[in-house]
N, C-alpha and C positions, 0 to 999 in steps of 0.2 A: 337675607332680609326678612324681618316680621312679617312683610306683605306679600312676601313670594309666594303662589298658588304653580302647584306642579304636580305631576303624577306622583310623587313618594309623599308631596304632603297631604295628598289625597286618600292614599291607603295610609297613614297612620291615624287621620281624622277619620275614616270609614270607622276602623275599627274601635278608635274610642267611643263615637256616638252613640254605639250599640248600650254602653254601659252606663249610660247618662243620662238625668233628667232635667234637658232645659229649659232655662227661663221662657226661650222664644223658640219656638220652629217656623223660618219662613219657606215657603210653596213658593217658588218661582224666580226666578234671578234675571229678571229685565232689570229695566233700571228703578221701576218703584220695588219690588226684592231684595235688591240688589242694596237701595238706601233704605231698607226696614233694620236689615242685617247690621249695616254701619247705624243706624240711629239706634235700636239695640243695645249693641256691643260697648258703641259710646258713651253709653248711660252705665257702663259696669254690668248690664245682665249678662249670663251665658248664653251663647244663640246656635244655632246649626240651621245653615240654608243651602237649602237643594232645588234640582233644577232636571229635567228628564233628561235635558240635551245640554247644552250648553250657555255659557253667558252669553246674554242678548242675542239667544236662538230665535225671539218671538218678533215682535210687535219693535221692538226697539231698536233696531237695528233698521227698519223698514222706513227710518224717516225721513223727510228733508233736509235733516241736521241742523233747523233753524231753531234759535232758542229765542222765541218772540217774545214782548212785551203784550200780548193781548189786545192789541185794536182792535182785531176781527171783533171779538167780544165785545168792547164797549161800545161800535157801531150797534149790538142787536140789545146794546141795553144791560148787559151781563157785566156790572163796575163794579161786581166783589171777583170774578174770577178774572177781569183785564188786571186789575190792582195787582192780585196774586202773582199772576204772570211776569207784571212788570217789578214786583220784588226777585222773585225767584230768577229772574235772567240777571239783575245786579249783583244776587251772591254769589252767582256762578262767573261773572264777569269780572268782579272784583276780586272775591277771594278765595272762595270752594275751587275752580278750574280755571286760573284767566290764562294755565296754556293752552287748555281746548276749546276753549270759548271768544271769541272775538269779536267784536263788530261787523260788518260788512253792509255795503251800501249796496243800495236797490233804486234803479230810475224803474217809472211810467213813464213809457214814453207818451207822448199825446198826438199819436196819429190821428187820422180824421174820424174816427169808431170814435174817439173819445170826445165827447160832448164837451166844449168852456165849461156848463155845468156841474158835470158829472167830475174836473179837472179840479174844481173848486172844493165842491164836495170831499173828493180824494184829501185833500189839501188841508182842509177844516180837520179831518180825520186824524190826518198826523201831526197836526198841531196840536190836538188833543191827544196822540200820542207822547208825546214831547212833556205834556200836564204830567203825565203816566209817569214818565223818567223821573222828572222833579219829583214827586211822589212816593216814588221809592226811591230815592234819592241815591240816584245812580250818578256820577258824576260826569258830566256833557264829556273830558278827554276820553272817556271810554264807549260812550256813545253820541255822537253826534246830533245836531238837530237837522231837519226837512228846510231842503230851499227847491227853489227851480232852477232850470238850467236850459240854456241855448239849444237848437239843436247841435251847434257847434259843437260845445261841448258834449251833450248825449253821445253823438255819433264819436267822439275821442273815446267815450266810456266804455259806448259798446257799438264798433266797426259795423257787426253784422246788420244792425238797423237797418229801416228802407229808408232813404232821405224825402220821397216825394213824399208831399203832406207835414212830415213831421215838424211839429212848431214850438218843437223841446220836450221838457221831461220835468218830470216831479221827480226829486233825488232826497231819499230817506232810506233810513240805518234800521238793520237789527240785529240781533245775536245770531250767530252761525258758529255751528263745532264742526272741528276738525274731522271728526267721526263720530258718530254715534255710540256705534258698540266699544269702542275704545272707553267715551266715558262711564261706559257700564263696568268694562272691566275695571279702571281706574277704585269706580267706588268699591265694587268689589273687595280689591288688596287692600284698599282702605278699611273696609269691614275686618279682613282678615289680620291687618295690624292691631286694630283691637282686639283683637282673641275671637271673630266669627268662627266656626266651620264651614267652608265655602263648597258643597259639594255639589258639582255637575255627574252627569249621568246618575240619579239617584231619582227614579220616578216614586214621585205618591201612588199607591194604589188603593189605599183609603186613608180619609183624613179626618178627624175629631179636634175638639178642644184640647183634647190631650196626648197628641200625637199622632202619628201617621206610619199605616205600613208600609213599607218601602223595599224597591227593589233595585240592588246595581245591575244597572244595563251592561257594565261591562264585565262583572264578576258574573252573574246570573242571580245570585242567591238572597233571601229576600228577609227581611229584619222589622224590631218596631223602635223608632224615636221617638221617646216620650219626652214630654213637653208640657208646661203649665199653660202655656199661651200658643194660639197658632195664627201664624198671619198668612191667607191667602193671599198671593199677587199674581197669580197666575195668569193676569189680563185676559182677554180675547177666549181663555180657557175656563175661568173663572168656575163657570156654571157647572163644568166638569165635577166638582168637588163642595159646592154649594148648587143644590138644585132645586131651592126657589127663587133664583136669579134668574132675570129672562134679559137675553142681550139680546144686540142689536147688530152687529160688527157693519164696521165701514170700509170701504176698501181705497185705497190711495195710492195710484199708481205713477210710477215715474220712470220716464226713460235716462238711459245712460248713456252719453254723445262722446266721441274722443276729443281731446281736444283738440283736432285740426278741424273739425267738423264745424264750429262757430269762433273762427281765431279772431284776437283782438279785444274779446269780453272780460273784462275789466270791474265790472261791477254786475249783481245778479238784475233780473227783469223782473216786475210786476206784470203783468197781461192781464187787462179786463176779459170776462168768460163772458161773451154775447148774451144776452137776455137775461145776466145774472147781476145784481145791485153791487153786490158786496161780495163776489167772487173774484178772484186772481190766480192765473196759473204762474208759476214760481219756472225763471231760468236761473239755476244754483252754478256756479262755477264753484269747482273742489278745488282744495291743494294741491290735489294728485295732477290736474288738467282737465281732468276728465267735465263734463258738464250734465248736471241734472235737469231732466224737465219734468214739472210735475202740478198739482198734482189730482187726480178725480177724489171723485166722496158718493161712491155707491156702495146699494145696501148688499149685502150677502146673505141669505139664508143657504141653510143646512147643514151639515158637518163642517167645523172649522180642519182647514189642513194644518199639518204642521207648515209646507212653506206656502203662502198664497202665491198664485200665478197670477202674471197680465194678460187678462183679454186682451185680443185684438180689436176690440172696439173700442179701449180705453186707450190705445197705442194712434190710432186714427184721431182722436177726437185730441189730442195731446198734440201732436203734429197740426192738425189744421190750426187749434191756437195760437201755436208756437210761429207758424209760415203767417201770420196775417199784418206779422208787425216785422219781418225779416228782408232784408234787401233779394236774397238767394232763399227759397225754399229749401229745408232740411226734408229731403227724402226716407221714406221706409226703409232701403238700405243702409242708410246713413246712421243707423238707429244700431246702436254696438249691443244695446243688452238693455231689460227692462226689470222690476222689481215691483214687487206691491206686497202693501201690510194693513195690517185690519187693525182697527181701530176698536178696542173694547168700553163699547159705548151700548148702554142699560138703555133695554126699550122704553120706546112713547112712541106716539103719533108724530106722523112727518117724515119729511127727510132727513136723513142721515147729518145731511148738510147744515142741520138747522139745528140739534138735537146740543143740550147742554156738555160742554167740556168738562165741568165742574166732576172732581170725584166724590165718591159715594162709596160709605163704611157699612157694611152689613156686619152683626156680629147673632151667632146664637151662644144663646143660652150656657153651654158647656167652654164656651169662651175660644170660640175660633171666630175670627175678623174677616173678613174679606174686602177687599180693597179693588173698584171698577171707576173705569172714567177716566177724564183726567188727560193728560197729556205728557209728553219727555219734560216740557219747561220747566212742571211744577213737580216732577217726582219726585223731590227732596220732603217737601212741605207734605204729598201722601203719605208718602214714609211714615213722618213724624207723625201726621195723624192716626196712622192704621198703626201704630207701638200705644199712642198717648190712649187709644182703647183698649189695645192688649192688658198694656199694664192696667188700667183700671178692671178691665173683666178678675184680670189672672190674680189682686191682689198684691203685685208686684213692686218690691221696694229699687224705685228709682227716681233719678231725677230728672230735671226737661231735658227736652232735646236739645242737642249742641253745634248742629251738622251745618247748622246756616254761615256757623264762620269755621266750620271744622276742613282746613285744606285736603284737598283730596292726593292721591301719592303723585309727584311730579308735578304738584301746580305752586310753580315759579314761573313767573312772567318771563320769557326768553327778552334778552335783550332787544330793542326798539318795539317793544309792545307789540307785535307783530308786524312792524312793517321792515323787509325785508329777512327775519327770520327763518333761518332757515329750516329746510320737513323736518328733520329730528327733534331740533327744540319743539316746533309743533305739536308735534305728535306724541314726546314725553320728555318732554319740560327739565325739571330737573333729573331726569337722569339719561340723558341726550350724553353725554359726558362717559356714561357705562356703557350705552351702546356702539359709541363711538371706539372705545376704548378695546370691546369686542370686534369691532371690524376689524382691525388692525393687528388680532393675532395669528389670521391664518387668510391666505388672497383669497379662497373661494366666500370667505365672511365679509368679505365688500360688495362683491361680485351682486349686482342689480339688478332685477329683475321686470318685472310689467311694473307700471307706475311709480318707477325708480326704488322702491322695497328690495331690502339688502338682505345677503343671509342669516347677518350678526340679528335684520331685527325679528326673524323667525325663530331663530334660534334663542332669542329673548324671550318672546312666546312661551316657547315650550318650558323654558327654567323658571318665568317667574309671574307670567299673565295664564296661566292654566290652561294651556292648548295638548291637547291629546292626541288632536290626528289633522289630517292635511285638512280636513275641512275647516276646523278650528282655525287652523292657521291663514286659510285664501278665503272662508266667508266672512271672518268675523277679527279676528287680532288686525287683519286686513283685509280689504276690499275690492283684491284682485280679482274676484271669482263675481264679480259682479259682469265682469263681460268676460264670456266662456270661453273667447279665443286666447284670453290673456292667462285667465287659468290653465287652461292647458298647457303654455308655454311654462308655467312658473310652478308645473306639480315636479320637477324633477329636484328644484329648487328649498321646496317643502318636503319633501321626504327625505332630502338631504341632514336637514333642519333637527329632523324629528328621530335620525339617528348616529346624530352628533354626540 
């Protein structure tokens, strides 16, 4: 397949780049990289995008998975970047991804914390969320509109609620993926269907307008890709390689529950954050079972890590939230594994919390772009902006971008639009059919692992989504390794995989 990323197609694009001068070089392969490369490529340039570690090693992998409409936003007055928002979730719902992109409903519940008020207020909000949909003219069957509901109902939705006090819920919709880093690799072989070079482990060690030195981490040895145009996406790292950029990073952390830990959850939670207007801590139910709780928005200074860790204070304050609206307290033990990602958000005054989502195109002079800000919903529409300056810095003959209705690899709606769909179509759509098709040649390729993850789809990994080693395979193609005990059961499983 055009879009297969593998280790062979790795070392024959390694070795061509060296002799070539392309239109674009992108720095980074999250998912705004990731869609510079596909918007790029899509226009007919020649591109090469690298990446020091891996697809969605960074920030993009770190999320909630929610691909919202922007209300937060439009509450604080920001109705160019809620608009944005609520376009970019319609083409990802509609046509760019509607296998990894879904709807999913959210009650408030209205326990006694929540003010009639503040119940209203909520409600006025998602009414004017709903304007948002019309607006992008997303069609109501693939998102629904905000009603109330009983507690009766509530408590059918989501069991674990506490019944005393509760005197129902506000029930409203919004985009949820299946996974994160999944839709990063998706664009990815998308990019590489159009003729990208998609190269992971290939650090920048200097970057210009006109290319960048570069070293493979896995070969050792170090080369220069030159390039008429350079597009920084390096997010949260950014500053590394443009260093009159002053960031800010935020940090967002979320715990990871099994799913017997809150059984019966049905639909995700909103939770008011005590003394805060317009905050909400998020309970995510996955496909897998498993349950998200998330999320903080503190500031970080000093060296950014490659992976962020969760304080223990953000693990505390996430449980107290979570326990204040629950029938049964979810205990510290109870807690399987936690995660946090930094948010690469351009300083200013204030909190983290408060600080614009809107992204931000820096370009010097010699014609390297750099791309900060921003969020997963909108990393289509950065993309296209941080190319729509490349190509004007670089002189570049192309034409607009295309990627709004350009489907991404395996986005075929599985039969009943998601409801009952089974993981595989989920998880890759149209070709649910090839992986199946792999199960079935040899028993150990059925053979399931932690969160029902089979051999045939590791071994998919490795041939055709760009996984190199078991970490590839249990942090990122999947999200086994999100809870440590599950990894460890399922490394036997992945090295299996990896030398198949």
């Amino acid at each position: 397949m055009k879009s297969s990323l593998n280790a062979a197609r790795r070392a024959r694009e390694l070795a061509e780049v060296r002799d070539l001068v392309v239109d674009v070089l992108v720095v980074g392969l999250g998912a705004t990289g990731a869609g510079a490369a596909l918007d790029a490529a899509s226009r007919g340039l020649s591109v090469a995008a690298i990446d020091a570690h891996d697809l969605a090693f960074g920030t993009s992998r770190w999320s909630s998975k929610m691909i919202h409409g922007g209300l937060r936003y439009l509450a604080r007055g920001q109705v160019g970047v809620a608009y944005e928002s609520a376009v970019e979730r319609g083409h990802l719902l509609g046509r760019t991804a509607p296998h990894l992109v879904r709807a999913q409903p959210y009650l408030l519940p209205l326990v006694p914390a929540v003010s009639r008020r503040q119940a209203a207020l909520v409600m006025t909000g998602y009414r004017l969320g709903e304007g948002l949909r019309i607006a992008a003219r997303t069609p109501r069957h693939l998102l629904p509109g905000p009603f109330r509901v009983s507690a009766e109902q509530a408590l059918a939705l989501a069991s674990p609620l506490g019944s005393r006090g509760l005197r129902g819920a506000l029930l409203s919709w919004d985009g949820r993926l299946t996974d994160d880093a999944r839709l990063v690799v998706s664009v990815a072989r998308t990019a590489a269907r159009w003729g990208a070079r998609v190269l992971t482990r290939c650090r920048a060690l200097e970057v210009s307008g006109e290319g960048a030195l570069v070293r493979d981490e896995l070969g050792g040895d170090t080369f220069t890709i030159r390039a008429r145009t350079v597009v920084n996406a390096t997010g949260v790292w950014a500053a590394g390689l443009h260093p009159d950029i002053r960031m800010r990073p935020s940090r967002g952390t979320h715990l990871v529950l099994r799913p017997e830990t809150l059984p019966g959850l049905a639909a995700g939670l909103h939770i008011p954050i005590p003394g805060e207007s317009n905050r909400f801590a998020l309970v995510l139910p996955q496909s897998d079972g498993r349950i998200y709780v998330g999320l903080t928005d503190e500031p970080v200074d000093g060296p950014v890590p490659d992976v962020p860790q969760a304080p223990e204070e953000d693990v505390t304050f996430l449980l107290a939230v979570l326990n204040s609206v629950l029938e049964e307290p979810v205990r510290r033990a109870d807690v399987a594994g936690t995660y946090a990602g930094l948010r690469p958000l351009l300083a200013a005054d204030g909190h983290t919390a408060d600080l614009s989502r809107k992204h931000a195109l820096l370009a010097t002079p010699d014609g390297m772009v750099t791309v900060v800000g921003g969020k997963l919903t909108t990393y289509r529409r950065m993309a296209e902006d941080a190319v729509d300056r490349a190509v004007s810095l670089g002189g570049l003959k192309a034409g607009r971008s295309r990627t709004a209705n350009l489907p991404l690899v395996g986005a075929v709606r599985p039969d009943g639009s998601g409801k009952g769909a089974d993981r595989l179509a989920e998880r890759y759509g149209s070709e649910a059919g090839a992986v199946r098709a792999l199960m079935a040649r040899e028993p150990w390729l059925a053979e399931a692992g932690p969160t029902g993850v089979t051999g045939a789809e590791l071994v998919w990994a490795v041939r055709h989504e760009g996984a190199l080693d078991v970490d590839d395979l249990l942090d990122r193609r999947t999200r086994i390794g999100l809870v440590p005990s599950d990894r460890e059961a399922a490394l036997p499983l992945a090295r299996a995989a990896l030398a198949h």
